[in-house]
N, C-alpha and C positions, 0 to 999 in steps of 0.2 A: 575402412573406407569402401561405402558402397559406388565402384564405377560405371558398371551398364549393368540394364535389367532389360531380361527378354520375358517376355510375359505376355496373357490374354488380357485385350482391354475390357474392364468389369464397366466401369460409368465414367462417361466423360460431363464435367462441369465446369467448363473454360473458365479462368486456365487452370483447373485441377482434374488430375485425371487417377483412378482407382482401376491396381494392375494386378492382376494376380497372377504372382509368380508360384509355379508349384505349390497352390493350395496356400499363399501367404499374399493379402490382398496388403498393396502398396500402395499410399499417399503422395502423388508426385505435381509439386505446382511447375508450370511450361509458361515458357514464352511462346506467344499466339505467332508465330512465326513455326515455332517447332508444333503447335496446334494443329494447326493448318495441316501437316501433315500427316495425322494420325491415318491410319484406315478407320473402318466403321466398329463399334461396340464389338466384341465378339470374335474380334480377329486378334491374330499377335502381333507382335509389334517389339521392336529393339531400340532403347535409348540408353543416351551418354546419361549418368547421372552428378550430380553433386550431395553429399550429405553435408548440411552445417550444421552442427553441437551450438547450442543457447541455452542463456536460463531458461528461456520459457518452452523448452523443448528441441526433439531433432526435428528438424525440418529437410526435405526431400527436394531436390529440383530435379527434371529428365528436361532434355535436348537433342532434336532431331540430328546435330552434328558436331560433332567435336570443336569445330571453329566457334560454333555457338555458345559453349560450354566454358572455351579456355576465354571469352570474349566476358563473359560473364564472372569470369572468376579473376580478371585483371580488375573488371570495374568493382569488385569489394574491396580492392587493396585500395581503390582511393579515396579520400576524405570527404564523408559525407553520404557515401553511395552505400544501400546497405539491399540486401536480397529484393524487397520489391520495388524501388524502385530500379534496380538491374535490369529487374524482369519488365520493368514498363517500358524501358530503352527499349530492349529486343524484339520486345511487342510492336513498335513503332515505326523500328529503323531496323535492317537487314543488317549481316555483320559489314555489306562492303559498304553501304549507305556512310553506316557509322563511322569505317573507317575513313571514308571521302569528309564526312566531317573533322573528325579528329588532322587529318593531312592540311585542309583550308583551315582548321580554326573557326568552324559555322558556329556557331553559337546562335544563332538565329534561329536552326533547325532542330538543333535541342530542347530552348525554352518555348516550343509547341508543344512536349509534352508534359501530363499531368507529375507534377511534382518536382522541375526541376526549372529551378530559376534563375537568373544570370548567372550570379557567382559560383552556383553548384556547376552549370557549364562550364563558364570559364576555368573551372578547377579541375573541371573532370577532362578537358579538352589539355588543357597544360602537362597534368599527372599522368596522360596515357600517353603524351605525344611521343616520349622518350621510350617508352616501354611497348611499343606497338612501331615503333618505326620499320624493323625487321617482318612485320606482316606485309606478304605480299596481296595486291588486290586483284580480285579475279576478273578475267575480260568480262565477265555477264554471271550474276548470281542467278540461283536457282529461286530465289527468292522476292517478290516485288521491293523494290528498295525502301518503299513505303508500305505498311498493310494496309489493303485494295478495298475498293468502294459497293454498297449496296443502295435501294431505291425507294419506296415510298408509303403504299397503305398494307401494314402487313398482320391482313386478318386471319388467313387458314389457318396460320400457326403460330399463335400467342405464345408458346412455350418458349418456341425458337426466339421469340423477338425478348421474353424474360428473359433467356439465359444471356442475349448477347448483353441486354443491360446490363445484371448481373457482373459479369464478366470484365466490363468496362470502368465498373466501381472499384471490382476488387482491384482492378489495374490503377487506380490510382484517380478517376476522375469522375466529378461530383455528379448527384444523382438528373440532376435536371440535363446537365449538359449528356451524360450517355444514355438518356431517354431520347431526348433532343435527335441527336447525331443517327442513333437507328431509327428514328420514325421518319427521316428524312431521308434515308437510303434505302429501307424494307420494301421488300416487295414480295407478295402471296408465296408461298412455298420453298423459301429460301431458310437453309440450316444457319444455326446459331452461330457456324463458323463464317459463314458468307458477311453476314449483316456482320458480325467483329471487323472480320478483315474491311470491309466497305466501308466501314463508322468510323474505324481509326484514319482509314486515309481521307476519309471526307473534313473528321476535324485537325489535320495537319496542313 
């Protein structure tokens, strides 16, 4: 079981990020939550990881904090939830957000996001309620409860406004609507990570 990697970050491709640990470059898909926090290309960096064994390969997740990670690896145990859309929750919702839902039973603020529709809330809300009770919630997360908003014509850097779309797909929602969501937030010289965070809380 691979548990944390320290390593220099090689390429970031929200939300996949290429880490090279001692001359062995690693494949790690993040929730935009744990995104958000990298430093720049070039620097090192320490995260929690998860490995999960499939047929169709090993696949790799890193997380900026342990609560993110153990938060993530409740939501496989339950039925229906499976790696990305995990990763589209965490992306969306903070772990105390989530929890504030999970505690009310919102199911309202879950089927906002891409891929999860009543019944998968209400299952996902039911199956964690018990198994998360003993999570305690923190007075103020370090993290916006929602990921945060960006603004409007964003021509200097085409790249930044591809990757956030990009980014948005691979997270789980259709091509129009996270074109959509970032050309409504963008604005001139903002990074791929700004216009993510901005687009997802503009469409929540």
């Amino acid at each position: 079981m691979i548990g944390q990697l320290r390593g220099i970050i090689i390429e970031k491709t929200p939300p996949t990020l290429l880490l090279d640990v001692h001359g062995v470059g690693y494949e790690l898909s993040l929730p935009m939550s744990s995104f958000y926090k990298l430093p720049a290309t070039g620097e090192e960096v320490t995260l929690h990881t998860q490995l999960l064994i499939r047929d169709d390969g090993h696949h790799l997740f890193g997380f900026a904090s342990k609560s993110e990670r153990a938060l993530f690896r409740e939501m496989l145990k339950a039925t229906g939830v499976g790696p990305k859309l995990a990763l589209t929750i965490l992306s969306g919702l903070s772990v105390e957000r989530f929890l504030r839902c999970v505690e009310s039973g919102d199911v309202a603020t879950l089927i906002k996001l891409p891929g999860v529709g009543r019944k998968t809330a209400e299952r996902l809300l039911l199956e964690l309620r018990g198994r998360l009770d003993q999570w305690q919630l923190p007075v103020s997360s370090d993290l916006p409860a929602i990921a945060q908003t960006v603004e409007e014509t964003f021509i200097r850097a085409p790249s930044a406004e591809e990757d956030a779309v990009a980014a948005l797909i691979a997270l789980g929602y259709k091509d129009t609507q996270a074109a959509t969501a970032v050309k409504k937030v963008a604005k001139a010289g903002m990074s791929s990570e700004e216009l993510i965070r901005n687009a997802l809380k503009a469409m929540l």
